[in-house]
BADRENPA-832457 format. One record per residue (C-alpha): residue number from 1; residue in one letter; y, z, x. Coordinates in steps of 0.5 Angstrom, whole numbers, plus 2048, in hexadecimal, padded with zeros to 3 digits. Example, Ala and Ser with C-alpha at 12.3 -4.5 7.8 and 13.67 -1.06 7.14 Angstrom:
BADRENPA-832457
1  A  7F7  810  819 $
2  S  7FE  80E  81B $
end
This chain:
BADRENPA-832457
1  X  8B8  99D  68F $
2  X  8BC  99D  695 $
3  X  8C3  99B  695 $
4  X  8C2  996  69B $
5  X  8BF  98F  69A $
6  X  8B8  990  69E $
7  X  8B5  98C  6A3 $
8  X  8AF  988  6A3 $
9  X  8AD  985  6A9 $
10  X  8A9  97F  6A8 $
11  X  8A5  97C  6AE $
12  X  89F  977  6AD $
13  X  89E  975  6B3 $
14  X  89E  97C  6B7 $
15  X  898  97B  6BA $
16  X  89A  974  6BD $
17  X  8A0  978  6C0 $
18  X  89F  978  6C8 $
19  X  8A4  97E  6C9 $
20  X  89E  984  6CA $
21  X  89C  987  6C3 $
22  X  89E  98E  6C6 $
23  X  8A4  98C  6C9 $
24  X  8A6  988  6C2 $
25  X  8A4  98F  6BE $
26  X  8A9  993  6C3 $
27  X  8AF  98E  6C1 $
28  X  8AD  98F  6BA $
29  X  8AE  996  6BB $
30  X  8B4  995  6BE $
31  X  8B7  992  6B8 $
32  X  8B3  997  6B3 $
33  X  8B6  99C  6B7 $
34  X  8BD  998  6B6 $
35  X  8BC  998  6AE $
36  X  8BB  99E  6AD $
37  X  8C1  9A1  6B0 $
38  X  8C5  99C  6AC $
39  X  8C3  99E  6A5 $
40  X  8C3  9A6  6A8 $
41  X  8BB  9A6  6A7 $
42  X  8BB  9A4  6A0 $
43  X  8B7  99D  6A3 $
44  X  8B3  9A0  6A8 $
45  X  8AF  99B  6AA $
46  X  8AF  993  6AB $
47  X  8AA  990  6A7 $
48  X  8A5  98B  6AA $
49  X  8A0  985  6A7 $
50  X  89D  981  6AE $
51  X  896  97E  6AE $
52  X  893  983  6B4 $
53  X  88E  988  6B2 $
54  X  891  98F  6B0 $
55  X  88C  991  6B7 $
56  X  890  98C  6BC $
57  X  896  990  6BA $
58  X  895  996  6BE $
59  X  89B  99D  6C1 $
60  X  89F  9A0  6BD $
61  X  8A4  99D  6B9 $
62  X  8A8  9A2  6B6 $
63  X  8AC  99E  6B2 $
64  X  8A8  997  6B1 $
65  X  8A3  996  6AB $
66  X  89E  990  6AC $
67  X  89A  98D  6A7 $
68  X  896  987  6A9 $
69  X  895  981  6A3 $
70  X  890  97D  6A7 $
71  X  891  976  6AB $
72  X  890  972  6A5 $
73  X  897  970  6A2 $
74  X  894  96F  69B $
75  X  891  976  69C $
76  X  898  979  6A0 $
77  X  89C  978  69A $
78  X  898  97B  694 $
79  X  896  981  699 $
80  X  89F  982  69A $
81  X  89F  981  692 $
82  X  89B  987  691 $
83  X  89E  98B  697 $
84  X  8A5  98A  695 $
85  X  8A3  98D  68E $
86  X  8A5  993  692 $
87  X  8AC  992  690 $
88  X  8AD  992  689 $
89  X  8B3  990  689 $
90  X  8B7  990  68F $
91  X  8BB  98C  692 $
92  X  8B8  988  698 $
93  X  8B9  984  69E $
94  X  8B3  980  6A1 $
95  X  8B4  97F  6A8 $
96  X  8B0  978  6AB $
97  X  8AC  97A  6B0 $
98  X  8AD  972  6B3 $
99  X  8B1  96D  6B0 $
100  X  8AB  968  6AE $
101  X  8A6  96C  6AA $
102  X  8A9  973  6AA $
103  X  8AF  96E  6A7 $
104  X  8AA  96B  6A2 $
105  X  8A7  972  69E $
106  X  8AF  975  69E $
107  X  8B1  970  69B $
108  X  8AB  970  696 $
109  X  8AD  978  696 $
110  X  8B4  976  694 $
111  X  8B2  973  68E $
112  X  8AD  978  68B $
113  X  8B3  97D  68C $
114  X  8B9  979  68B $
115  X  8BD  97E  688 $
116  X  8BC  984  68E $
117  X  8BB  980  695 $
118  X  8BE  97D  699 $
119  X  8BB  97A  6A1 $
120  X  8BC  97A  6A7 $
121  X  8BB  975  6AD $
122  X  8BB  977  6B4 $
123  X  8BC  971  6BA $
124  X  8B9  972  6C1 $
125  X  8BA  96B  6C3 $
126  X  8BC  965  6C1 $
127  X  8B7  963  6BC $
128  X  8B1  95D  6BD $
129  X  8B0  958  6B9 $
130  X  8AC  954  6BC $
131  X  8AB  94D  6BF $
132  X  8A7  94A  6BA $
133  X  8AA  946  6B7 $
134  X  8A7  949  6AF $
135  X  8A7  94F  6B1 $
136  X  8AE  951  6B3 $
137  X  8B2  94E  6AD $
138  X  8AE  952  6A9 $
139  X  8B0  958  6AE $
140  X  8B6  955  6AE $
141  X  8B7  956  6A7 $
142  X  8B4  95D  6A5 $
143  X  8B9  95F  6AA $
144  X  8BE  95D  6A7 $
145  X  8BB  960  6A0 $
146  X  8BA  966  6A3 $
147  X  8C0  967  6A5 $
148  X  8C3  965  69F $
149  X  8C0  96C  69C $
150  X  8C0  971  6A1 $
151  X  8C5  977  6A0 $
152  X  8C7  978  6A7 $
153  X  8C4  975  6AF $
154  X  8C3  97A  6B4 $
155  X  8C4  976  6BB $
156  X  8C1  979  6C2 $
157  X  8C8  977  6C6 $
158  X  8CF  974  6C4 $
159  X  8CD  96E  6C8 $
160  X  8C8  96D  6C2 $
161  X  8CD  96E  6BD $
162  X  8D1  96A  6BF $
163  X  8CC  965  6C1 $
164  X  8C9  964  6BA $
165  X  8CA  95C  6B7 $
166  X  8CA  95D  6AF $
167  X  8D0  961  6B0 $
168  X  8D2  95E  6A9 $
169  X  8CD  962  6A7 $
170  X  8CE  968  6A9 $
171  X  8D6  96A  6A6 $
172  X  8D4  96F  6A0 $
173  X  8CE  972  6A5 $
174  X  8CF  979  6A7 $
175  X  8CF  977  6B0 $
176  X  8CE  97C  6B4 $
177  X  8CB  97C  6BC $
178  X  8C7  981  6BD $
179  X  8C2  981  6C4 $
180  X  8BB  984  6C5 $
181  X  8BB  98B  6C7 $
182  X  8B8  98C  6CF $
183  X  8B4  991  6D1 $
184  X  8B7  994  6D7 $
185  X  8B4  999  6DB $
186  X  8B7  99F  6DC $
187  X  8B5  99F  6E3 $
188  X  8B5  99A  6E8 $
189  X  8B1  99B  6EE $
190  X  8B3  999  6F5 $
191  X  8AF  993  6F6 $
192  X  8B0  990  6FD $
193  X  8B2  988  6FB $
194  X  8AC  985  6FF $
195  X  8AD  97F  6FB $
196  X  8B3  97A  6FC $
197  X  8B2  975  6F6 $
198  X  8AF  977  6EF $
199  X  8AD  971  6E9 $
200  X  8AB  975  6E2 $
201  X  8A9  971  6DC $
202  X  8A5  96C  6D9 $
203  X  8A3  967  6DD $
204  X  8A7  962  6D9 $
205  X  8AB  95B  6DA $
206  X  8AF  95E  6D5 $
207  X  8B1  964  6DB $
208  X  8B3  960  6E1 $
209  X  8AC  961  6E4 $
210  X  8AD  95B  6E8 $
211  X  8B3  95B  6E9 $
212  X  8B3  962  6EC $
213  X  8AC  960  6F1 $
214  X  8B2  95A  6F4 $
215  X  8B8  95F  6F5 $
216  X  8B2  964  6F9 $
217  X  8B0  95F  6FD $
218  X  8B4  95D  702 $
219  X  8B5  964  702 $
220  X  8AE  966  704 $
221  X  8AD  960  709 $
222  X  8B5  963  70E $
223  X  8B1  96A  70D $
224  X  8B7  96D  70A $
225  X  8B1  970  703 $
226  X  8AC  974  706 $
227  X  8A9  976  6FF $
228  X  8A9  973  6F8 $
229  X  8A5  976  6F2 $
230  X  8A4  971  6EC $
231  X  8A2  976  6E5 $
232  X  8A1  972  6E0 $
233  X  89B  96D  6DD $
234  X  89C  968  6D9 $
235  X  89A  95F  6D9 $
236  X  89E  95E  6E0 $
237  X  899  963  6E3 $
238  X  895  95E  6E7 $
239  X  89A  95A  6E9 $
240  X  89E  961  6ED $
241  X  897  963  6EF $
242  X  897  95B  6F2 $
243  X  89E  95C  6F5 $
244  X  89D  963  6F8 $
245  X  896  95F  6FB $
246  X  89B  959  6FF $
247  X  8A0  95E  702 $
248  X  8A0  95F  709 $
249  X  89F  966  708 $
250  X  89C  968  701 $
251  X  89A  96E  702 $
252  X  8A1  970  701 $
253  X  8A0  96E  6FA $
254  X  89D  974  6F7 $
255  X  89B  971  6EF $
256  X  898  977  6EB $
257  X  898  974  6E4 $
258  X  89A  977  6DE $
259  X  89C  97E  6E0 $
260  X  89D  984  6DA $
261  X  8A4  986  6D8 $
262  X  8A3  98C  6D9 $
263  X  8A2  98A  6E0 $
264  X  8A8  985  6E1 $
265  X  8AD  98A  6E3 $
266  X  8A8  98C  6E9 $
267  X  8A8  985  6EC $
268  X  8B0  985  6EB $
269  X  8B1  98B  6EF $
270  X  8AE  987  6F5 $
271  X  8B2  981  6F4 $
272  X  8B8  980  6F6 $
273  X  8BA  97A  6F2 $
274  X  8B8  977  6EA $
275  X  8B8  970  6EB $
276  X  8B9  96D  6E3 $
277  X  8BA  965  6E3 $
278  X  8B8  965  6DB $
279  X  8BD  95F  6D8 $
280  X  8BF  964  6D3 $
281  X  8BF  96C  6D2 $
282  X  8BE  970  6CC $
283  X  8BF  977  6CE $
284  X  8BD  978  6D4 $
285  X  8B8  97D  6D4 $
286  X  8B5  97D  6DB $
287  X  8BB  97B  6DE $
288  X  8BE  982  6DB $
289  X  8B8  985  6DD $
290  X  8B9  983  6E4 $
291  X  8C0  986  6E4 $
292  X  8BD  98D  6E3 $
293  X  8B9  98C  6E8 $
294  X  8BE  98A  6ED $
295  X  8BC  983  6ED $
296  X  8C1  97E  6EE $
297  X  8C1  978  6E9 $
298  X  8C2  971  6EB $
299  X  8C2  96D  6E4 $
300  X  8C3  965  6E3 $
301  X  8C9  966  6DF $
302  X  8C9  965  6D7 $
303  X  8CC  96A  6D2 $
304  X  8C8  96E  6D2 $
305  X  8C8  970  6DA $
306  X  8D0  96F  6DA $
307  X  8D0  975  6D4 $
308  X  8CC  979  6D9 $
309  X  8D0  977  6DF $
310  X  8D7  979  6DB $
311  X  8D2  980  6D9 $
312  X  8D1  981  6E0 $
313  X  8D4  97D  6E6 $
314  X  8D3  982  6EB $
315  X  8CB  97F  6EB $
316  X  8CB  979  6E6 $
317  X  8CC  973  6EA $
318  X  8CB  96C  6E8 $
319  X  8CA  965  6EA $
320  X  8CB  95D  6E8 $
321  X  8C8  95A  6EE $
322  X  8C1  95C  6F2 $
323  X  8C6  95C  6F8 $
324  X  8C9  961  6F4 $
325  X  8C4  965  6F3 $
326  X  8C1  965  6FA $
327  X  8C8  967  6FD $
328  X  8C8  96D  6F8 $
329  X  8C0  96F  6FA $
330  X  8C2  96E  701 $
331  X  8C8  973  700 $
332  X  8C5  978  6FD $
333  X  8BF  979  701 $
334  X  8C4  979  707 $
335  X  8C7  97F  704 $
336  X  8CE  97C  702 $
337  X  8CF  97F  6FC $
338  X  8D0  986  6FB $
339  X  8CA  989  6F8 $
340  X  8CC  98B  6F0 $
341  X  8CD  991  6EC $
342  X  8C7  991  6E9 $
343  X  8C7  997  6E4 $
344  X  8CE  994  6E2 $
345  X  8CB  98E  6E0 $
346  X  8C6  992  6DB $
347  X  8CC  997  6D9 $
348  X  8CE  990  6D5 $
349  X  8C9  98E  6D3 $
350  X  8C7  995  6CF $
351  X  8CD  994  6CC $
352  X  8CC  98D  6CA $
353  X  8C5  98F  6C7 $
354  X  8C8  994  6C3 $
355  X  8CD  990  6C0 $
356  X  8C9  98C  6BE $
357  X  8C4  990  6BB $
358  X  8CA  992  6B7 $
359  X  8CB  98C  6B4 $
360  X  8C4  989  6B3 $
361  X  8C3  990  6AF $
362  X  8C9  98F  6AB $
363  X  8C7  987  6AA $
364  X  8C0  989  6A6 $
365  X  8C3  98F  6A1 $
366  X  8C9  98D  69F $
end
């Protein structure tokens, strides 16, 4: 019996997930990989129970252990009973996959091994409650309940935590920030930056898309944007495709759809802006990704992007205003600002992802 408290990874809804399934697996490698260097090797390996088939999980992950329990919710939880009888009398701590479902089974988990587990949340983002007028207090309240019962809460970014309403409810938790780890190359090809604007994302009120699509405009009717590529897909689809049709020059809109991440930093290679008009910004992830491409980022200021902008000043430049932003466009394609260090940017964020690492590893053992 280990000395360490064992994680457990409860995801229900993996398969719902729109992060690549091989991607996922990666990142889980990582915190495995994390895990076991926590415990000197006594916990090797990061259990996982998910809804996808064992087939669907494919590579090598050296320090993952999957189970799949099925998607039916009555069925997953009678399928961890019996994969957690593996674990006699150890001590637990159950990882909810995602806040709604993943946070229900814990919370059951909890009550069936009340004496030796603990749970743990993780917040991406602020929390949907819904618009329905029944639907969302009842979010409203498991929340609250959830909270009430979990051990410690992982937030993806200080402006998360700082963020978080319920706060009264948070003094005896175990709080702690702890971001995704990024996958970064370890070698940045020479791409020449035949783009001047790039969009990446859900095509999704929720991301600015049509605020963006106003402040590009003006900026390709003067000629000062030569070529734009929207990367995503989403219910805004149709309404981009019928604004790039009523531009004086369309063709400069290039609109490829949903492009895989593993071919996101391809596309940011050859861009020399990422233009984000999202209202509100969890992490950040494609907006660093274009950092370690080279690419300049120019965000709708919120929390999220002033964190990033604090991070990295030298490429993060922010905006209030769509006139703003189109003069910070307009500066950077003239080659006004000094091209920064790119793999500056990248020595700090390994150092960021080591550290947390660190301290997510430490928050399931002990």
């Amino acid at each position: 019996m280990p000395d360490f408290r064992r994680p457990i990874l409860i995801s229900p809804r993996l398969g719902a997930v729109s992060t690549p399934i091989a991607e996922l697996f990666e990142r889980f490698n990582v915190y495995g990989e994390a895990l076991n260097s926590a415990t000197g090797g006594e916990i090797n390996k990061l259990l996982i129970l998910g809804s996808i088939s064992d087939a669907a999980v494919s590579g090598n992950h050296d320090f993952v252990e999957y189970a799949c329990v099925g998607k039916n919710p009555i069925f997953q939880f009678f399928r961890m009973l019996i994969r957690l009888r593996s674990y006699p009398g150890e001590k637990l701590c159950f990882i909810a996959g995602d806040i709604w479902l993943g946070g229900l089974q814990t919370l059951i988990l909890k009550a069936v091994f009340s004496s030796r587990s603990i749970i743990q949340i993780s917040i991406h983002g602020i929390p949907s409650f819904s618009s329905n007028l029944v639907i969302r207090p009842m979010k409203v309240f498991f929340f609250r309940y959830l909270l009430s019962h979990v051990h410690s809460i992982r937030f993806v970014s200080n402006a998360l935590a700082t963020s978080l309403f319920f706060a009264n409810q948070l003094n005896d938790k175990h709080i702690f920030v702890a971001p995704v780890p990024l996958r970064i190359p370890e070698i940045f090809p020479k791409i020449k930056k035949s783009n001047d604007v790039a969009i990446v994302g859900r095509l999704h009120p929720e991301r600015g898309i049509r605020e963006a699509t106003q402040i590009l405009e003006p900026l390709i009717t003067s000629e000062q944007i030569i070529s734009i590529q929207i990367l995503g897909d989403g219910p805004l689809l149709g309404e981009v495709q019928e604004w790039r049709s009523s531009l004086l020059r369309p063709d400069c809109v290039v609109l490829p759809g949903h492009v895989q991440n593993s071919l996101v930093s391809k596309k940011l290679l050859a861009s020399r802006v990422l233009l984000s008009c999202a209202p509100e910004e969890g992490y950040g992830l494609a907006l660093r990704e274009a950092l370690f491409c080279g690419t300049f980022v120019v965000a709708r200021r919120n929390s999220g992007t002033q964190e990033l902008h604090e991070l990295y000043p030298q490429a993060v430049f922010l905006f209030d205003s769509q006139d703003q932003a189109r003069k910070i466009l307009e500066r950077i394609i003239k080659n006004d600002y000094t091209q920064f260090d790119t793999q500056r940017i990248v020595e700090i964020q390994k150092a960021l992802d080591k550290e947390a690492l660190f301290k997510l590893a430490q928050s399931w053992i002990n």
